[in-house]
C-alpha positions as CSV (number, residue, x, y, z in Angstrom):
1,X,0.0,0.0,0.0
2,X,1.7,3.5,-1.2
3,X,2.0,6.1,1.0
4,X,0.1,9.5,1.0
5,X,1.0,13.0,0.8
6,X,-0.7,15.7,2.7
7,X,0.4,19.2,1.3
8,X,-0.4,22.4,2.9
9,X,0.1,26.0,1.0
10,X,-0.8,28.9,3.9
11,X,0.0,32.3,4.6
12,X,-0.6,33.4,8.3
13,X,-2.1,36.2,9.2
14,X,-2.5,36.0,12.8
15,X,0.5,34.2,14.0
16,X,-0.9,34.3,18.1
17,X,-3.8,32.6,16.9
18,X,-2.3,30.0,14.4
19,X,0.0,28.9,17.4
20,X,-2.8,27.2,18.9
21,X,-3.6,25.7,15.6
22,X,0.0,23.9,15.6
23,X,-0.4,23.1,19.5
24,X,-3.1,20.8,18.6
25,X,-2.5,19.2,14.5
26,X,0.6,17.6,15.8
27,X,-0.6,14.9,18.4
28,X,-3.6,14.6,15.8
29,X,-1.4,13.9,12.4
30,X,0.6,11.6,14.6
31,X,-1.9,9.4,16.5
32,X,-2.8,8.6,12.6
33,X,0.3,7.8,11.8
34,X,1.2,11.4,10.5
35,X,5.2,12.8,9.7
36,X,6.2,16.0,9.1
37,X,8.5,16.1,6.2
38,X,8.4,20.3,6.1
39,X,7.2,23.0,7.9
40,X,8.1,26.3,6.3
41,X,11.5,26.4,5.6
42,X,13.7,27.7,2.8
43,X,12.3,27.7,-0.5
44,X,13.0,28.3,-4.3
45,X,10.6,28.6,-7.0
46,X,12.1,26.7,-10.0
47,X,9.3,26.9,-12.3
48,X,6.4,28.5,-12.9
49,X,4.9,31.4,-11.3
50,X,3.2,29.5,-8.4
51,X,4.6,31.5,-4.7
52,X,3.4,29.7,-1.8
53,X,3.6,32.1,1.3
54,X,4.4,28.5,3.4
55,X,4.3,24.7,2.5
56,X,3.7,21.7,5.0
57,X,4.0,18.4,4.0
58,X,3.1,15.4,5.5
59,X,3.5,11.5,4.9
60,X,1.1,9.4,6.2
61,X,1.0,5.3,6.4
62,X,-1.8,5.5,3.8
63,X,-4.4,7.2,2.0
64,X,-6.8,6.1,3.9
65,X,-5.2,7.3,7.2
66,X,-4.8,11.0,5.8
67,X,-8.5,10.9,5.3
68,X,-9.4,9.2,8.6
69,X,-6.9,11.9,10.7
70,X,-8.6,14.9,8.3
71,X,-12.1,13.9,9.3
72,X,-11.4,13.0,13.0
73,X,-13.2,15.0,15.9
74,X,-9.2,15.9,17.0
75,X,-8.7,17.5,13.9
76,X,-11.8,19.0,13.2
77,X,-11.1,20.9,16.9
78,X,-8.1,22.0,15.5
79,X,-9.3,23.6,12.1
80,X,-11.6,25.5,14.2
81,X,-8.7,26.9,16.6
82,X,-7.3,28.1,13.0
83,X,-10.1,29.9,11.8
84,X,-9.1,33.4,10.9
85,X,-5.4,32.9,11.3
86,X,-4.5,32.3,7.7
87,X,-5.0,34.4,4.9
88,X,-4.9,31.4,2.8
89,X,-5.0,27.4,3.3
90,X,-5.6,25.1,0.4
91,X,-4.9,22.0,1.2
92,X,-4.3,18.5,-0.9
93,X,-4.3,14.7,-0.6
94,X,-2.7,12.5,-2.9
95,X,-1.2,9.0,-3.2
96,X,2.1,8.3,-3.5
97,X,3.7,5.6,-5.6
98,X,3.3,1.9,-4.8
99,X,7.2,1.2,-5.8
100,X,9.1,-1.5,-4.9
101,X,11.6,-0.7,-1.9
102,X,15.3,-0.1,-2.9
């Protein structure tokens, strides 16, 4: 089973109340099995004209597990705690590749 992605473009607004936002997503993304792979960071545009303000990306075990963890009461609680912190927030899902292991 391949694993999934979770990718996060955001720009924060309120940084006070997006702090409580990240005190709670963490224990959430993990009890489903969730890893941060970035969190902000240094970044380049190499092509394109696409300028995130911030990307998050996480890998989870599955799929199925992103979904579970994204419609869980825990992390429903926590999207609320970010409302009106972020300027922007699209977030994606997507399936990695089922590849042998090297």
């Amino acid at each position: 089973m391949p694993a999934a992605y979770l990718i996060v473009e955001s720009n924060i607004s309120d940084p006070e109340a997006f702090k409580k936002y990240m005190a709670a997503a963490p224990a959430v993304a993990k009890a489903f099995g969730g890893e941060y792979l970035v969190r902000g960071g240094q970044m380049a545009v190499l092509e394109g004209d696409w300028q995130p303000p911030r990307l998050t990306v996480l890998r989870y075990p599955s799929f199925e597990q992103a979904k579970a963890m994204y419609d869980s009461p825990g992390y429903v609680a926590a999207r609320a705690l970010r409302a009106g912190a972020t300027a922007c927030f699209n977030m994606v899902l997507v399936e990695g590749v089922d590849a042998p292991p090297v």
